[in-house]
N, C-alpha and C positions, 0 to 999 in steps of 0.2 A: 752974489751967486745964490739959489735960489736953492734951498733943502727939501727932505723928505715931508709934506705937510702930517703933524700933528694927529691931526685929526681926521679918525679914520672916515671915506667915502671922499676926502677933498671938499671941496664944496660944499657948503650949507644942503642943496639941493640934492647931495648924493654924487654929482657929476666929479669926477677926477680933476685937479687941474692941468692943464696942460703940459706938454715937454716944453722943456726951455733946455738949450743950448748950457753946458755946464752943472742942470742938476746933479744932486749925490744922491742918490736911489739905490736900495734895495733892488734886485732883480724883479721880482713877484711884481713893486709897486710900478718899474719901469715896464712891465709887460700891457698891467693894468692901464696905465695910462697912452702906450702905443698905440692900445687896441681901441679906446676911446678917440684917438682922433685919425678917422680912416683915411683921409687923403693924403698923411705924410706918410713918406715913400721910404724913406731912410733914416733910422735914428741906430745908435749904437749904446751898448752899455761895454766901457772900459774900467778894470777895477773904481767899478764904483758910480763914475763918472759919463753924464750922458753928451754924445758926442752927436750932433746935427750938422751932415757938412750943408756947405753952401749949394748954391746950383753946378750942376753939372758940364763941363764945357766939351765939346767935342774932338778939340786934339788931345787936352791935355787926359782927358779921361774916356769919352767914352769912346771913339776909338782903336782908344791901344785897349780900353777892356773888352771889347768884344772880338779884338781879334784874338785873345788870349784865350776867351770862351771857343768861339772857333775850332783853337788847336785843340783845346780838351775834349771837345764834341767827335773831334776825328780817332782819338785815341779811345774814346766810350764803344764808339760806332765797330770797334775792331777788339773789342776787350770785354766781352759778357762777363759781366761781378762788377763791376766797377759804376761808378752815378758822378753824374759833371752836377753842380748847382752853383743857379746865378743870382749875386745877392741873396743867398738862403740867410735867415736868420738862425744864427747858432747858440744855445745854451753850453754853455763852458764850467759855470762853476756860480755861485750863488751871486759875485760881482761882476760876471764877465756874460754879454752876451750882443758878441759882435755882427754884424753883417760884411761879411768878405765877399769882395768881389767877386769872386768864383771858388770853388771849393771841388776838390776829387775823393772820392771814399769808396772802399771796398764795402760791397755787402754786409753786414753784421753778419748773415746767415753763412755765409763765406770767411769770415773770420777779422770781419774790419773791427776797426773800435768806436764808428759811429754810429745810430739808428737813427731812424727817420720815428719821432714820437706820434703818439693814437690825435693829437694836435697838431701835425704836419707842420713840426722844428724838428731845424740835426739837435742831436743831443750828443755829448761827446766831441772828442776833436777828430775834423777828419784828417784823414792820411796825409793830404796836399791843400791846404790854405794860399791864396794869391789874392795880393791887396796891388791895386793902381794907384802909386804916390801922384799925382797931378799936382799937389801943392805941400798935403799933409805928411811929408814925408818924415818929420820927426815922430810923430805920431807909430809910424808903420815901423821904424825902426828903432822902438823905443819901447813903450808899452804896447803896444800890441805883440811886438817881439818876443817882450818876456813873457805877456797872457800865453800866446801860442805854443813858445817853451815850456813851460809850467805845465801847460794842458795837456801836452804829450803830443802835438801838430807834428810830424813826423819829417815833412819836408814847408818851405811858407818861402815863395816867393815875390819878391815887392820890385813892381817895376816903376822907377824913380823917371817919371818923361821928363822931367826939365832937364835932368842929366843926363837923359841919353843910357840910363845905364839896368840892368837887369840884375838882381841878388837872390841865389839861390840857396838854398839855407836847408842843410840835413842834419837831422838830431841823430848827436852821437854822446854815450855817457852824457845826456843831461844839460848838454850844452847846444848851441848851434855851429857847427863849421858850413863853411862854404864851400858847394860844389863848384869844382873849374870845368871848364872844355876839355875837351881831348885834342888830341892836334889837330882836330879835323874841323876844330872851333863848336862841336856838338856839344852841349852838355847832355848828360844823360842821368835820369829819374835811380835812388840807388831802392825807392819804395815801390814804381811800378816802371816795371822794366818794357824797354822798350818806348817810354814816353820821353822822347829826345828832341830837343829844342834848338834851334840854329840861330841864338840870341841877335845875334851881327845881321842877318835877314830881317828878324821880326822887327829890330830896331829902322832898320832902313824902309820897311815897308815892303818887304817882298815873300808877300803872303804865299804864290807857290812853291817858292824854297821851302819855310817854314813845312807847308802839308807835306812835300816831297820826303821832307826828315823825318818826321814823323811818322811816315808811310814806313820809309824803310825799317824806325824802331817794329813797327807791328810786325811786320815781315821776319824780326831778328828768330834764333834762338830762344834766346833769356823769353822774350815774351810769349813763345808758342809754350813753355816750360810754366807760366805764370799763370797763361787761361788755362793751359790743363790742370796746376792746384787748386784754380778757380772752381775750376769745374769737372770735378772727376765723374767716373761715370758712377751712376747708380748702384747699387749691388742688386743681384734680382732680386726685385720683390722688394727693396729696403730702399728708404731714403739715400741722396743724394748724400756723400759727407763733407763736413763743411771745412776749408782752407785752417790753420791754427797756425798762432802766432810763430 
């Protein structure tokens, strides 16, 4: 397993050494050397630990992930304050700085607890974290679980494809529980209302149930109630006030 090199700049030359699968890095040195080598697409920092998946396969990841991006895009599209990001890379904490599949976050300005930094990283944890298990699934529900826990990730769902199966996870006292269905087999968001998922469709593949439910969350109450703390009006002549926890 390959450590933090020594010697500061890497290389004789100055040049970093490369990521390798398994280093223990520092964050700062893991950014360092990301940004040194431009054409890798995906790397992770896990307390600690640098995490390079393999190649990407098409059922088992990419897509069940974009059809998850999808639903989030339809819930953005209907919900001024709120930001979808795909694969963003996120700063978490000086060992944690993971790339999730997709990510939902309230405005800062608005009252979120994440920001988009003057370097264009989330900083902070956002509101809803979703990881695609295709293989890594201990992974997702193991350390990545407790980073996100820890971090304050307020809802983090991981959708296990080899099992068939969907895990929605809302922090409550410091813990994670698990959100159910309602009879009607919907789960429903208890951080952005109205964002309601028809697991049992998305799993079969029937993308316009899925937008149908989703349609109606934006339509609900709770959510017409949400954009307007989002977004209250002006006072005359005074800013905008922003959403608080």
């Amino acid at each position: 397993m390959s450590t933090t090199n020594p010697v500061k700049g890497g290389f004789g030359n100055g040049r970093p050494f490369p990521l390798e699968n398994g280093d223990r890095l520092t964050r700062v040195e893991f950014e360092r050397r990301y940004e040194a080598m431009p054409r890798l697409t995906r790397a992770e920092l896990i307390e600690g630990v640098v995490y390079m998946p393999s190649p990407v396969r098409q059922g088992r990841h990419g897509q069940p992930h974009s059809r998850l991006v999808g639903w989030l895009i339809q819930y953005e599209a209907g919900t001024p304050g709120v930001e979808t990001g795909d694969n963003s890379t996120t700063r978490l904490d000086l060992d944690n700085e993971p790339q999730p599949d997709a990510v939902l976050f309230i405005d800062p300005e608005r009252g979120g607890q994440a920001r988009v930094s003057a370097d264009d990283y989330i900083e902070g944890a956002p509101e809803l974290v979703i990881e695609v298990a295709g293989s890594h699934v201990s992974l997702a529900l193991n350390a990545k679980l407790h980073v996100y826990r820890r971090s304050g990730v307020r809802e983090y769902i991981v959708w296990r494809v080899q099992d068939a199966e969907i895990d929605w996870f809302v922090l409550r006292d410091g813990r994670y529980d698990r959100l159910t269905p309602g009879a009607d087999g919907v789960t429903r968001s208890e951080i952005f209302p109205g964002l309601w998922l028809d697991s049992a469709a998305l799993l079969r593949g029937d993308l316009a149930v899925v937008l149908s439910v989703v349609q109606l969350g934006i339509a609900s109450p709770e959510h017409a109630a949400f954009v307007a703390r989002l977004n209250p009006p002006a006072p005359s002549g005074g800013p905008t006030t922003p959403l608080t926890a």
